[in-house]
PAZAPA-4460 file (N, C-alpha, C; in steps of 0.05 Angstrom, whole numbers, plus 32768, in hexadecimal, padded with zeros to 4 digits):
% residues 109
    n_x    n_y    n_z   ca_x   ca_y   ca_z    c_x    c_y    c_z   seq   type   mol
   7A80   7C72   7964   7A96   7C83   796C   7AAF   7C78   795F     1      X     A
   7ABF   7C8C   794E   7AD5   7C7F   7940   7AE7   7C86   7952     2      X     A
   7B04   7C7B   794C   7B23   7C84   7951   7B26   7C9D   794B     3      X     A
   7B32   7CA9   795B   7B3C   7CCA   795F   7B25   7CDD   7960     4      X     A
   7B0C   7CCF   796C   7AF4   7CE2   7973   7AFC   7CE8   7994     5      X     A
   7B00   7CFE   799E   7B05   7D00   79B8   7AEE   7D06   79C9     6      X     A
   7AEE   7D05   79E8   7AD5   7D0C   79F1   7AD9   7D10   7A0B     7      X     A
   7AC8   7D1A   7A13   7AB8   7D13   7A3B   7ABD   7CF6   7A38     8      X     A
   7ACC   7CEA   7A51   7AC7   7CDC   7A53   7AC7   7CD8   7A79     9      X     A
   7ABF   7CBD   7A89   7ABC   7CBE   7AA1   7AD3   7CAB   7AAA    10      X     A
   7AF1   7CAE   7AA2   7B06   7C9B   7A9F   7B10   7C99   7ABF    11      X     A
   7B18   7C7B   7AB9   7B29   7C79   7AD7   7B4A   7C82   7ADE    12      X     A
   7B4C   7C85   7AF6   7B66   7C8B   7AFF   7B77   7C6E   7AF6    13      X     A
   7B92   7C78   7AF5   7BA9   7C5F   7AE9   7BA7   7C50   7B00    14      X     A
   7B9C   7C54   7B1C   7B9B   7C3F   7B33   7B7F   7C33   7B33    15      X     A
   7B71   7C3C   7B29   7B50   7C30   7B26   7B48   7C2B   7B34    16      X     A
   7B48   7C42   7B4A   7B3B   7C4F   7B62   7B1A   7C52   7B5E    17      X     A
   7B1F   7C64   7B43   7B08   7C76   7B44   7B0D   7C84   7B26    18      X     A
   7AEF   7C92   7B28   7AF4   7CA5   7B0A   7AF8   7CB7   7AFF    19      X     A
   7AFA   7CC7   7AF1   7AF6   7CEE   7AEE   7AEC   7CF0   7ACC    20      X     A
   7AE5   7D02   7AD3   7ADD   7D08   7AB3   7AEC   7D17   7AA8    21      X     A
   7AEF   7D18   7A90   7B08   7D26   7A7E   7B0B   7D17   7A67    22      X     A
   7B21   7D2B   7A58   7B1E   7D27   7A3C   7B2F   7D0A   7A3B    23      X     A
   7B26   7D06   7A23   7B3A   7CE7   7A18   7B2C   7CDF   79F8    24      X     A
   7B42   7CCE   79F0   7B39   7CCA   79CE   7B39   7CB4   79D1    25      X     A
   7B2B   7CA6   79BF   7B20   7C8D   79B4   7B33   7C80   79A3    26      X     A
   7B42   7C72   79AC   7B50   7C59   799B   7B4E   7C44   798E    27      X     A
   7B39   7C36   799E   7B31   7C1D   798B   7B24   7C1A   797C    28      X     A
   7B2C   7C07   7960   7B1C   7C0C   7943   7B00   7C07   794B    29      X     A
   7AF0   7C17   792B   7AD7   7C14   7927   7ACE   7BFB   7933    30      X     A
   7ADB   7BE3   7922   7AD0   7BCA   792C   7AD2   7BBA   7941    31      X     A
   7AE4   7BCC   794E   7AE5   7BC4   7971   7ACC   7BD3   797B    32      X     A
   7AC7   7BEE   7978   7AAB   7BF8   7980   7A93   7BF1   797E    33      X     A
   7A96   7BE3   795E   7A78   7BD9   7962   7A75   7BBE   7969    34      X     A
   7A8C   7BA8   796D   7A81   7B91   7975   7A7D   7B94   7996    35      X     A
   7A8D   7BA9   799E   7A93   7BA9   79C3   7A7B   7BBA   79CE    36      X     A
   7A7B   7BB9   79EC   7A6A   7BCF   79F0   7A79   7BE3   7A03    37      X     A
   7A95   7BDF   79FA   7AA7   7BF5   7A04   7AB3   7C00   79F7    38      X     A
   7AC6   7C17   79FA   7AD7   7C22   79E5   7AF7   7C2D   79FC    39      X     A
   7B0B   7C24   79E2   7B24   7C2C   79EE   7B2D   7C4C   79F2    40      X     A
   7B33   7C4D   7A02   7B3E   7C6C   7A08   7B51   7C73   7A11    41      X     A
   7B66   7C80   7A0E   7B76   7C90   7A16   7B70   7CB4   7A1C    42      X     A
   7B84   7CBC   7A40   7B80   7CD2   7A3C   7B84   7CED   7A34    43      X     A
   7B76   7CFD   7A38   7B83   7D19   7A28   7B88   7D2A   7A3B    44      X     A
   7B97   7D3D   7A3B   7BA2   7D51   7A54   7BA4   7D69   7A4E    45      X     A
   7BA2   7D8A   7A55   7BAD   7D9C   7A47   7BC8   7DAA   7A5B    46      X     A
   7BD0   7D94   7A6B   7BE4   7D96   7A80   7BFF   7D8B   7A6C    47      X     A
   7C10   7D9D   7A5A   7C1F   7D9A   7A4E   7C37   7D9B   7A61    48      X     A
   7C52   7D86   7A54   7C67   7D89   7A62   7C7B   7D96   7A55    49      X     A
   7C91   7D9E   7A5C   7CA4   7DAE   7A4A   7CAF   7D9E   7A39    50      X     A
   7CB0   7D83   7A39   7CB7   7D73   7A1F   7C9D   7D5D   7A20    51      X     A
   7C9C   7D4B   7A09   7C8D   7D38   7A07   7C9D   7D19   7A14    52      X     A
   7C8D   7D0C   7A28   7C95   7CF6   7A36   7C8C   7CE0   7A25    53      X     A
   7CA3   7CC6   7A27   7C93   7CAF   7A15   7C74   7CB2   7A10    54      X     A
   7C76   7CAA   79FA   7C5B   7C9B   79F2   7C43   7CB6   79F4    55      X     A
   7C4D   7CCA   79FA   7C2F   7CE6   79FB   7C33   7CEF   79E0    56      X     A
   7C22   7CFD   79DB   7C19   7D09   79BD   7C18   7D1F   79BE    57      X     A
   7C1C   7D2B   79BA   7C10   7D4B   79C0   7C00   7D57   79A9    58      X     A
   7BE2   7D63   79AA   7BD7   7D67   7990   7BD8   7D7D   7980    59      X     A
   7BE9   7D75   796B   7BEA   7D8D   7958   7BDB   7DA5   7952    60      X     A
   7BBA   7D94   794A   7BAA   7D9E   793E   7B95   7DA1   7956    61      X     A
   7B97   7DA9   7968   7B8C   7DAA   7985   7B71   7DBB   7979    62      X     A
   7B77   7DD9   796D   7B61   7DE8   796A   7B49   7DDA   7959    63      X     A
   7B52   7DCE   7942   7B40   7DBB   792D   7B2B   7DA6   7933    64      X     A
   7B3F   7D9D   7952   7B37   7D82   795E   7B25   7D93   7978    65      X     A
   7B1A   7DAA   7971   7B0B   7DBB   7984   7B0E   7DAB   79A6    66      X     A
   7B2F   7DB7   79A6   7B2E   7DB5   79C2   7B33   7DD2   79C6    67      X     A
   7B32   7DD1   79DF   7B32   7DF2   79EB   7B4F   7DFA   79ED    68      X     A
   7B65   7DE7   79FB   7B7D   7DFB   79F7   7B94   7DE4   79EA    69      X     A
   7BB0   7DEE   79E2   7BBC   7DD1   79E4   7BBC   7DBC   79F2    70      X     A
   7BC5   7DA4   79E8   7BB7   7D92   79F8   7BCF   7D6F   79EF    71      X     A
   7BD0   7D64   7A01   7BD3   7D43   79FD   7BCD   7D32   79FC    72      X     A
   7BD2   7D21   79F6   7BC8   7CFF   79FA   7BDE   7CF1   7A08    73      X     A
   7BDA   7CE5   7A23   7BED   7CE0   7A31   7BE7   7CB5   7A2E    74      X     A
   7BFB   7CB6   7A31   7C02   7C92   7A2F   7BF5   7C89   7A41    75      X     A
   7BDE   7C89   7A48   7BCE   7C79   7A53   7BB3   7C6F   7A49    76      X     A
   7BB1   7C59   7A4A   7B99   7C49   7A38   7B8B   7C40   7A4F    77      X     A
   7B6B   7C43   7A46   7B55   7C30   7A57   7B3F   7C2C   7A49    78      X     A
   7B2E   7C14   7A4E   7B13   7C0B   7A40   7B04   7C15   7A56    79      X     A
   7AEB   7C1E   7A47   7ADC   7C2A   7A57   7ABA   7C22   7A4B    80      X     A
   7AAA   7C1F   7A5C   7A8E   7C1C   7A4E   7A84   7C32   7A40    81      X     A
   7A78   7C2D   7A2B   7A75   7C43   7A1B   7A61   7C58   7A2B    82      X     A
   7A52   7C4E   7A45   7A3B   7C61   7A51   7A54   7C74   7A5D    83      X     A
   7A64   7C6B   7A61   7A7A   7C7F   7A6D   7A82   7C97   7A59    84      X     A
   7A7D   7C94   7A3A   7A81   7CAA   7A2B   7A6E   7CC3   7A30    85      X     A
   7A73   7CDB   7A3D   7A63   7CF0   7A3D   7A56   7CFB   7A26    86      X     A
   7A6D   7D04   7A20   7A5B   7D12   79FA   7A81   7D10   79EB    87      X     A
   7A76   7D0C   79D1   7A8D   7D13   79BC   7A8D   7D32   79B6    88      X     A
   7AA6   7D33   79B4   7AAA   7D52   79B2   7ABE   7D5A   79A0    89      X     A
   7ACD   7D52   798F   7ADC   7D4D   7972   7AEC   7D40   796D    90      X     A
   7AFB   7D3C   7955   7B0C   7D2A   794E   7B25   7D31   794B    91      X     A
   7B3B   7D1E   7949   7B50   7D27   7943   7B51   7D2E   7927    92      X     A
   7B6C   7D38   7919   7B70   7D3D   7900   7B83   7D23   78F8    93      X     A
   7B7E   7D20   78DF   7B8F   7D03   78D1   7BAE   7D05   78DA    94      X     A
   7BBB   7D19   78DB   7BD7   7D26   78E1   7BD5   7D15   7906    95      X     A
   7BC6   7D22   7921   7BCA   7D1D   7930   7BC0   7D03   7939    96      X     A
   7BB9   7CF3   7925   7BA3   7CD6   792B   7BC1   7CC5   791E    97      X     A
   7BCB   7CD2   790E   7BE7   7CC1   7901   7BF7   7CBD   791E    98      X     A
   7C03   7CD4   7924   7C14   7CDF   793B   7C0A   7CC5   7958    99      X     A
   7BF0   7CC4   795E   7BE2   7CB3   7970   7BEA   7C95   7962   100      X     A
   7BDF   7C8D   7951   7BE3   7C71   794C   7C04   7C72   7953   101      X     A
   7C18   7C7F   7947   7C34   7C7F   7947   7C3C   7C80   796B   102      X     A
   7C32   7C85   797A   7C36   7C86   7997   7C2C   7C69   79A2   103      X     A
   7C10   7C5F   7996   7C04   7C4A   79A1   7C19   7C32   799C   104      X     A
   7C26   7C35   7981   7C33   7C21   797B   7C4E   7C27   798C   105      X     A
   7C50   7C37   7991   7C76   7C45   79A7   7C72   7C2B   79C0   106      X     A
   7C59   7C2F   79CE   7C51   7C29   79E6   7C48   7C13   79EE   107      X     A
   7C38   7BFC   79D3   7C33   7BEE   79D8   7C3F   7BD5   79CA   108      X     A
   7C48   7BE6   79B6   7C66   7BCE   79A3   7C56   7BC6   7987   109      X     A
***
């Protein structure tokens, strides 16, 4: 599973209560995936706001990256076991995987 492959995934709440499934992309490099047996994620939303809040993305290329409607990547990061990945379901485009790294770095310095 590379960076800016998005997917099902079975992610936790920011209180880590509990889980839900829903979309989110894959952040951490190749070689974090294959030495780990988890993968980093951030999630995705199609709950757009009337402006963009720190650190969210909003995806350009939404249709390409076969999501169903517009859509975001909101400033929240989590590691997750990879059994938690449902299915991959597309990638970002080089344009909105730039835009993402450029947020990761906003947020985490």
């Amino acid at each position: 599973m590379n960076s800016g492959t998005w997917c099902s995934s079975h992610s936790p709440f920011t209180n880590q209560t509990a889980t839900k499934q829903r979309a989110a992309v894959v952040v951490s490099s190749q070689a974090y995936n294959t030495a780990k047996p988890d993968v980093i994620i951030m999630a995705i939303t199609s709950q757009l706001r009337a402006s963009q809040s720190l650190g969210e993305v909003w995806i350009d290329d939404w249709q390409s990256a076969n999501l169903l409607k517009p859509s975001a990547i909101k400033p929240i990061v989590a590691t997750v076991e990879r059994s938690l990945i449902v299915r991959q379901l597309g990638s970002l485009t080089a344009r909105d995987q730039s835009a993402l790294r450029a947020s990761i770095t906003l947020i985490l310095g």
